[in-house]
C-alpha positions as CSV (number, residue, x, y, z in Angstrom):
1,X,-97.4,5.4,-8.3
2,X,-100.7,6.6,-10.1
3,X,-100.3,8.3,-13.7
4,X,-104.1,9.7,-13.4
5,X,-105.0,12.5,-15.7
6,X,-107.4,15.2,-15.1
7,X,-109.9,13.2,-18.0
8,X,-109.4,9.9,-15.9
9,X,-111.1,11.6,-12.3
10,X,-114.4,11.8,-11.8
11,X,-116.3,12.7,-8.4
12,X,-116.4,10.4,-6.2
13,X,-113.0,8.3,-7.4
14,X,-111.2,6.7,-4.3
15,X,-107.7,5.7,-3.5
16,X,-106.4,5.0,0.1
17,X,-103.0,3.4,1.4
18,X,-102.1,2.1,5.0
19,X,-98.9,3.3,6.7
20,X,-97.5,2.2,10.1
21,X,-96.0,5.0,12.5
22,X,-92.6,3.7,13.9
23,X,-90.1,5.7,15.9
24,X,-87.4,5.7,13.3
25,X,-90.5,8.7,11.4
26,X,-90.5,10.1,15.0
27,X,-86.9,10.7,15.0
28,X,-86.6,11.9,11.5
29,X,-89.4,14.2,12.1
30,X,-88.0,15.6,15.3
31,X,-84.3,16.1,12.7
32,X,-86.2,18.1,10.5
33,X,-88.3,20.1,12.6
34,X,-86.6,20.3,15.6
35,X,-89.9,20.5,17.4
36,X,-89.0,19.0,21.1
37,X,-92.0,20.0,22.1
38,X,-92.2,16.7,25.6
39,X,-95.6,15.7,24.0
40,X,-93.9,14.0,21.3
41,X,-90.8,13.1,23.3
42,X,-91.6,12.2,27.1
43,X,-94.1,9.3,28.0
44,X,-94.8,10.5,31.1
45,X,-95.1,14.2,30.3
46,X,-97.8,12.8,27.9
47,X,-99.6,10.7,30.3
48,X,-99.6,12.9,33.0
49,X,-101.8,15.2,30.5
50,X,-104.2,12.8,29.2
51,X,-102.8,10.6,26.8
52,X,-102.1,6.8,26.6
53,X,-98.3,7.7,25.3
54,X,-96.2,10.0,23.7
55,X,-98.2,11.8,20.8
56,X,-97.1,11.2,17.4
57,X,-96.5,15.1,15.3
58,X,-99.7,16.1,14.0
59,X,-98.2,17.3,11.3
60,X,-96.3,14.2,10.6
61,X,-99.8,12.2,10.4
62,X,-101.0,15.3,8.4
63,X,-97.8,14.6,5.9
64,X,-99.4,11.4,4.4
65,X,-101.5,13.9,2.6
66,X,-99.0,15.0,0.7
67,X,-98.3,10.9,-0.2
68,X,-102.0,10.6,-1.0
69,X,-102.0,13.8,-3.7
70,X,-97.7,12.8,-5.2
71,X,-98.8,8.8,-5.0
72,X,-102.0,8.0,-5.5
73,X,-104.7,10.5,-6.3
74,X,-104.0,11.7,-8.9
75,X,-100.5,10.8,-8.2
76,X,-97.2,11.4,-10.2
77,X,-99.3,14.7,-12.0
78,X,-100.3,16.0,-8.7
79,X,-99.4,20.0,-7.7
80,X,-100.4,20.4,-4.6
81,X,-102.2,23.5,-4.2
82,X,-103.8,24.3,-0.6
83,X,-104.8,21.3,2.4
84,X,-106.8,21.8,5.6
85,X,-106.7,19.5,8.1
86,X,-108.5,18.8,11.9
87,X,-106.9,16.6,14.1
88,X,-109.9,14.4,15.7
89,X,-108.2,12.3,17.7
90,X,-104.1,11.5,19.1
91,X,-101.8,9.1,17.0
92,X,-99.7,6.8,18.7
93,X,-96.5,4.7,17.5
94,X,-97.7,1.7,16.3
95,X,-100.7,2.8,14.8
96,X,-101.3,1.4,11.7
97,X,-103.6,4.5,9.8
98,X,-105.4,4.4,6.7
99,X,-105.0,7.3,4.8
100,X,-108.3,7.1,2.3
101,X,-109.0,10.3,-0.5
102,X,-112.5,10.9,-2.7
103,X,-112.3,13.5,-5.0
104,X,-115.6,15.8,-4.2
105,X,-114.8,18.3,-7.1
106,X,-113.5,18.4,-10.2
107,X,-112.8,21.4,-12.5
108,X,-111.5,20.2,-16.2
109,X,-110.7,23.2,-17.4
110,X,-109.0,24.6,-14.5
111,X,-107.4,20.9,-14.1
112,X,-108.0,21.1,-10.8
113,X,-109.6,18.8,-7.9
114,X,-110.5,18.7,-4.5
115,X,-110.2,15.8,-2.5
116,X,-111.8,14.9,0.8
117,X,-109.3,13.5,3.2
118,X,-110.1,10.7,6.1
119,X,-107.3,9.4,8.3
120,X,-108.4,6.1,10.5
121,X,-106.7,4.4,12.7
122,X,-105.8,0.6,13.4
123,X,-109.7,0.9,15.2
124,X,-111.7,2.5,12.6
125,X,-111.2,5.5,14.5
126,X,-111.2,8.9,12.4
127,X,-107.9,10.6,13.7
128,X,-107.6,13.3,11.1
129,X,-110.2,14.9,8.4
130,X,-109.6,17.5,5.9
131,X,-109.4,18.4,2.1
132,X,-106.6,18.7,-0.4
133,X,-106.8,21.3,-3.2
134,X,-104.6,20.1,-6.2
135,X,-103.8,20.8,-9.9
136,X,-103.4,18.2,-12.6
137,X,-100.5,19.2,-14.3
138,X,-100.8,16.2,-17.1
139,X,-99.5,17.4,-20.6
């Protein structure tokens, strides 16, 4: 975990981690949110609308935000604040995703920073963009 303080960012500061979607995060997801929404639960409810599979939650790919902001940038000092998000493109189990930040503004004295957000895929495919808004909440 990252110990950055709002005097170690600067603009264009990067961190990124790689995560690996299994079916146990389905299943826990599905326990928390009790979304059964078939997309997410029935391959050939999927596939008969598009898709190569069963999507993975949106909102769980969109959770390794909050692991990019707690973790790594700025990490343990982070208070997350506001995040926006587009989904670009489906996530599948077994995608391996990239979850990449760069801070693109940085406010000392408000000790606050916004960070663009890329998600790629296994294929260098953009699956999710958006931006986190987060304090620094170093002593």
């Amino acid at each position: 975990m990252n110990d950055y303080t709002i005097s170690d960012i600067s603009i264009g500061m990067k961190e990124s981690f790689f995560v690996s979607i299994t079916d146990s995060m389905m299943h826990k997801f599905l326990d928390i949110t009790s979304d059964e929404n078939p997309l997410h639960l029935n391959e050939d409810f999927a596939r008969q609308r598009g898709f190569n599979n069963k999507v993975v939650y949106g909102m769980l790919t969109a959770s390794m935000i909050s692991t990019l902001g707690g973790c790594y940038l700025p990490g343990r000092n982070c208070l997350i604040q506001g995040i926006e998000i587009k989904f670009v493109k489906p996530v599948y189990v077994g995608d391996v995703l990239e979850v990449i930040g760069e801070v693109s503004k940085v406010d000392y004295d408000l000790r606050y920073l916004e960070i663009k957000v890329t998600i790629k895929n296994q294929n260098d495919q953009k699956v999710l963009r958006g931006l986190l808004r987060t304090g620094v909440i170093d002593a």
